[in-house]
ChimeraX commands (.cxc) that place a marker at each C-alpha (Angstrom):
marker #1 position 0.00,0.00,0.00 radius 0.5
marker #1 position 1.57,3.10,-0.77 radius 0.5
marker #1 position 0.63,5.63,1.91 radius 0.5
marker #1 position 0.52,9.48,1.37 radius 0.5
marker #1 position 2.52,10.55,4.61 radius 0.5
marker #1 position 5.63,8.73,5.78 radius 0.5
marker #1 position 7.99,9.03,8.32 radius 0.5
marker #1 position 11.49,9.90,7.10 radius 0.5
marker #1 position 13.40,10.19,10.36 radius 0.5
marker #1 position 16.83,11.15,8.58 radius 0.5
marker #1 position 14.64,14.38,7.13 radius 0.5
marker #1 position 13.08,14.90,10.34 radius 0.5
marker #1 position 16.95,14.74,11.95 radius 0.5
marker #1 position 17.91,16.97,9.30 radius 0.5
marker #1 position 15.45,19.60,9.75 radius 0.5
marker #1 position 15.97,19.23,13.80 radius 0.5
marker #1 position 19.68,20.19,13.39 radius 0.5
marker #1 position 18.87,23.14,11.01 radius 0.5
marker #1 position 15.98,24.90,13.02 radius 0.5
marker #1 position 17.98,24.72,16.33 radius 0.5
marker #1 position 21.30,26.23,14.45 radius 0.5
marker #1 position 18.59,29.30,13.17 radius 0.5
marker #1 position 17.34,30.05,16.16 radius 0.5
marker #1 position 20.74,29.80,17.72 radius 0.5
marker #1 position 20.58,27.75,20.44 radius 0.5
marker #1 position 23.31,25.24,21.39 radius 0.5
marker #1 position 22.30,21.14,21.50 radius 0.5
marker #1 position 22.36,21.89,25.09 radius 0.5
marker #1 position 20.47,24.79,25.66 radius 0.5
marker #1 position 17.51,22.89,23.60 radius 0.5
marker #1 position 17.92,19.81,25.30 radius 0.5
marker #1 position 17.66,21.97,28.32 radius 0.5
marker #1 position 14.31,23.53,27.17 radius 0.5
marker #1 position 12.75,20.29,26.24 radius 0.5
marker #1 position 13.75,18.23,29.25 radius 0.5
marker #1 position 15.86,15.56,27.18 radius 0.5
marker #1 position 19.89,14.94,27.55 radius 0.5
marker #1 position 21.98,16.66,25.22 radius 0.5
marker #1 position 23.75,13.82,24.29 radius 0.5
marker #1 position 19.77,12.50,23.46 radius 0.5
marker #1 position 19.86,15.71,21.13 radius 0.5
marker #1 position 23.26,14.91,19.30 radius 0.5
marker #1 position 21.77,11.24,18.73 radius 0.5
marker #1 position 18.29,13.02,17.23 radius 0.5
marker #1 position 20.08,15.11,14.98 radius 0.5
marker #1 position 22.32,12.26,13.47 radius 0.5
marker #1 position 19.17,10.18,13.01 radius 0.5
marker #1 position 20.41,7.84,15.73 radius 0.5
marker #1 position 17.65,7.58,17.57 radius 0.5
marker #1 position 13.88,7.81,16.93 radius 0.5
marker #1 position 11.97,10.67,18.45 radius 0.5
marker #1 position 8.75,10.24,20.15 radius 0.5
marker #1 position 5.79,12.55,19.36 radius 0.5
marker #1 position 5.86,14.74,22.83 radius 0.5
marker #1 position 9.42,15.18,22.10 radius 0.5
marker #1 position 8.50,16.47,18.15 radius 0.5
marker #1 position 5.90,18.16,19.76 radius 0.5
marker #1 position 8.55,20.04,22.55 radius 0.5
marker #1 position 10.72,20.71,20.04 radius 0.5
marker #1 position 8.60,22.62,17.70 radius 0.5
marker #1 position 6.93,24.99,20.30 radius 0.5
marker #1 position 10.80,25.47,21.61 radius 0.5
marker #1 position 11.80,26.73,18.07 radius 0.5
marker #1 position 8.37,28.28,16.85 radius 0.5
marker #1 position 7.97,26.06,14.35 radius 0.5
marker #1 position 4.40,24.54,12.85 radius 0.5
marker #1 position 5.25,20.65,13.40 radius 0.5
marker #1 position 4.35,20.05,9.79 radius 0.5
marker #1 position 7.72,21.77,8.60 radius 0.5
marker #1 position 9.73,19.08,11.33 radius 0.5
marker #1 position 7.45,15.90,10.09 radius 0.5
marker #1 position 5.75,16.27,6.53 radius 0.5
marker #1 position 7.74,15.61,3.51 radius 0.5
marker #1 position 4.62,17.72,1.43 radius 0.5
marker #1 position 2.59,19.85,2.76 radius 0.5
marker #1 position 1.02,23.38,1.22 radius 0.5
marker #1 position 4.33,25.27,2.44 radius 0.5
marker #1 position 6.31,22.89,0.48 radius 0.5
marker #1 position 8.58,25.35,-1.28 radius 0.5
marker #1 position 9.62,26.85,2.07 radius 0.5
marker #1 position 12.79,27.05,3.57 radius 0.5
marker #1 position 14.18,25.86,6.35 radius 0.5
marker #1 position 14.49,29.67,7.41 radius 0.5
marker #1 position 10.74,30.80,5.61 radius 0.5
marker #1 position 9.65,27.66,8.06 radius 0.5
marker #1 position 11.46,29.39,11.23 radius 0.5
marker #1 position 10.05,32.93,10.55 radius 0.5
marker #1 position 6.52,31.73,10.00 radius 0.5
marker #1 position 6.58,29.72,13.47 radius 0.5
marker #1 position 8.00,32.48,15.08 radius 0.5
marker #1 position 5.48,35.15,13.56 radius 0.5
marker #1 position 2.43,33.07,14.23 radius 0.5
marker #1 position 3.58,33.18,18.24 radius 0.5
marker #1 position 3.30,36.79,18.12 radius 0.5
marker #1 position 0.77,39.02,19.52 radius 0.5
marker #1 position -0.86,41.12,17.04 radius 0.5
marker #1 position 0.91,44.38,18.60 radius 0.5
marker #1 position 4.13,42.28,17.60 radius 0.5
marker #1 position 3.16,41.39,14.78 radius 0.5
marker #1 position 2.90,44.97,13.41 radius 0.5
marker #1 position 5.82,46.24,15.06 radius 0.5
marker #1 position 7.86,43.96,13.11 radius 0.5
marker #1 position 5.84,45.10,9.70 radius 0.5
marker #1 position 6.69,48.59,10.02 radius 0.5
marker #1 position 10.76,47.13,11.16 radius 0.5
marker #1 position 10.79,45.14,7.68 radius 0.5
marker #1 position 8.86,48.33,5.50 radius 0.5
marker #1 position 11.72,50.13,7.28 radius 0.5
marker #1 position 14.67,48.21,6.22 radius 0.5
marker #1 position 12.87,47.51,2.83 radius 0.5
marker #1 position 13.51,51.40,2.45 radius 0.5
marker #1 position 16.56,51.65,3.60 radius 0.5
marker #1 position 18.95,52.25,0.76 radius 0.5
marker #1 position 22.87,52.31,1.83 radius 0.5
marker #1 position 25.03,54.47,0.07 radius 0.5
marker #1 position 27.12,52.47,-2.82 radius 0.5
marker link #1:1,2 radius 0.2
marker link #1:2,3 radius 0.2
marker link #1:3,4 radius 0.2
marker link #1:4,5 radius 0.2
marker link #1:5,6 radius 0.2
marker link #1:6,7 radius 0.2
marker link #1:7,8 radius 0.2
marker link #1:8,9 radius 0.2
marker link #1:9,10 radius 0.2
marker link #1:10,11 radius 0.2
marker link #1:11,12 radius 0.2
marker link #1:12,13 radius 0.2
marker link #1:13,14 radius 0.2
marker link #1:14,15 radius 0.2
marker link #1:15,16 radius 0.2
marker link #1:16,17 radius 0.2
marker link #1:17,18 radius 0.2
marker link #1:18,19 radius 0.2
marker link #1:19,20 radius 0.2
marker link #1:20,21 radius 0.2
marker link #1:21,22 radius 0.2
marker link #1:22,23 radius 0.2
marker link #1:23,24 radius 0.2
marker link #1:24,25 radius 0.2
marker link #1:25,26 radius 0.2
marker link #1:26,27 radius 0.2
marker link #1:27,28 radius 0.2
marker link #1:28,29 radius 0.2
marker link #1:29,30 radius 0.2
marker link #1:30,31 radius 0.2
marker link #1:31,32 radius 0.2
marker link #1:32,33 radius 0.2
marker link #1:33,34 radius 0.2
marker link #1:34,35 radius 0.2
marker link #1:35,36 radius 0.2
marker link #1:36,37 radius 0.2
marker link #1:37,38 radius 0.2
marker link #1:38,39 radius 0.2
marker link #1:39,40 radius 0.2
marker link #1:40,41 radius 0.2
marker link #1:41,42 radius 0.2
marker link #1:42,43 radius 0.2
marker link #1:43,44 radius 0.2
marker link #1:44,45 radius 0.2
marker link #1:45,46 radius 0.2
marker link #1:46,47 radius 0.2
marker link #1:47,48 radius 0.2
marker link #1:48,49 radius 0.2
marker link #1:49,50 radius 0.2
marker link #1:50,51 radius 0.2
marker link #1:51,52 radius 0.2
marker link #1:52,53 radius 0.2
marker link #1:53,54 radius 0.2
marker link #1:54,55 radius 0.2
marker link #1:55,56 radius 0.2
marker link #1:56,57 radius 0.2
marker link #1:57,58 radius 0.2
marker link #1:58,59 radius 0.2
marker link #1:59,60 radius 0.2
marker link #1:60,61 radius 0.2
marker link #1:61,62 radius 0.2
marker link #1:62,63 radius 0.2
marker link #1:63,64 radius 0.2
marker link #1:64,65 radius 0.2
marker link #1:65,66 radius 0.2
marker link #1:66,67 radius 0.2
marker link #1:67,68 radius 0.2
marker link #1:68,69 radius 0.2
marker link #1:69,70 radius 0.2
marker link #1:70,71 radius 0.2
marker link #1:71,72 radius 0.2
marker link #1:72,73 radius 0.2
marker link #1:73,74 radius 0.2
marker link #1:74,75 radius 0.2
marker link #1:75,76 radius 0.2
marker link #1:76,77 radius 0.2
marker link #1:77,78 radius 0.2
marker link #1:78,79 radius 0.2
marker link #1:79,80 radius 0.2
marker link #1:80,81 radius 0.2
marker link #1:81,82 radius 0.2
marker link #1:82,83 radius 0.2
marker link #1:83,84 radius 0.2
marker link #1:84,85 radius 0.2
marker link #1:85,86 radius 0.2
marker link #1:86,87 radius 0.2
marker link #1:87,88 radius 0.2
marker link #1:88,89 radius 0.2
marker link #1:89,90 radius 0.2
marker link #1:90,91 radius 0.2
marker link #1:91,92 radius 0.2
marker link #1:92,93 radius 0.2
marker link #1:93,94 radius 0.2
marker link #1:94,95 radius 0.2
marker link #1:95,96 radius 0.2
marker link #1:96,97 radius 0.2
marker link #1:97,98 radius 0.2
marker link #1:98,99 radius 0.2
marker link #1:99,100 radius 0.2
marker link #1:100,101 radius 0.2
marker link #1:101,102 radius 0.2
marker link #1:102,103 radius 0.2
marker link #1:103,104 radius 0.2
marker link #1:104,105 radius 0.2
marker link #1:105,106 radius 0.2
marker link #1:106,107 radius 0.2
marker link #1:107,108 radius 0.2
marker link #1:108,109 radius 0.2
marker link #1:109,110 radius 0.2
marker link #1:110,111 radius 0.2
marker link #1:111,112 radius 0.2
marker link #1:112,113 radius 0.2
marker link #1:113,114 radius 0.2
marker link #1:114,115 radius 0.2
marker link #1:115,116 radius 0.2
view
């Protein structure tokens, strides 16, 4: 039977390792936040051990992430980045006063023409 959604854990690893190096925490300060050893981290990351779905779950609310960008191999963001995956976890977190602040921050730097 060929099944629409599968678990690829070395993709899952992969995408682990990359979303904790963008939001710049250390293997240990995330194992730290999610209540796992570090050395449980390293092995997660390498695809050397399995993760269970509380631990998925921890580690996407640690690094604002929707869990769909850690598990799904399709999904409608599909074309996203690993970074476009980051910024739209951590901008759905937001408050709505946030939310603007950092519209009228990226208008700003959008406008911002240094001298060549």
């Amino acid at each position: 039977m060929d099944y629409r959604y599968k678990v690829d854990y070395p993709l899952i690893a992969k995408r682990i390792k990359t979303a904790r190096k963008l939001a710049g925490l250390t293997q240990e300060q995330l194992a730290e936040k999610i209540d796992i050893s570090t050395n449980a981290v390293a092995k997660l990351e390498n695809n050397l051990m399995t993760i269970s779905l509380q631990t998925l779950v921890n580690i996407a609310n640690v690094l604002h992430m929707d869990i769909n960008d850690l598990l799904c191999e399709e999904h409608p963001a599909e074309d996203k980045t690993s970074q476009d995956a980051f910024l739209s976890g951590l901008v759905h977190s937001l408050s709505p006063a946030e939310k603007a602040f950092v519209i009228h921050m990226i208008n700003g730097m959008k406008r911002y023409q240094p001298d060549e």
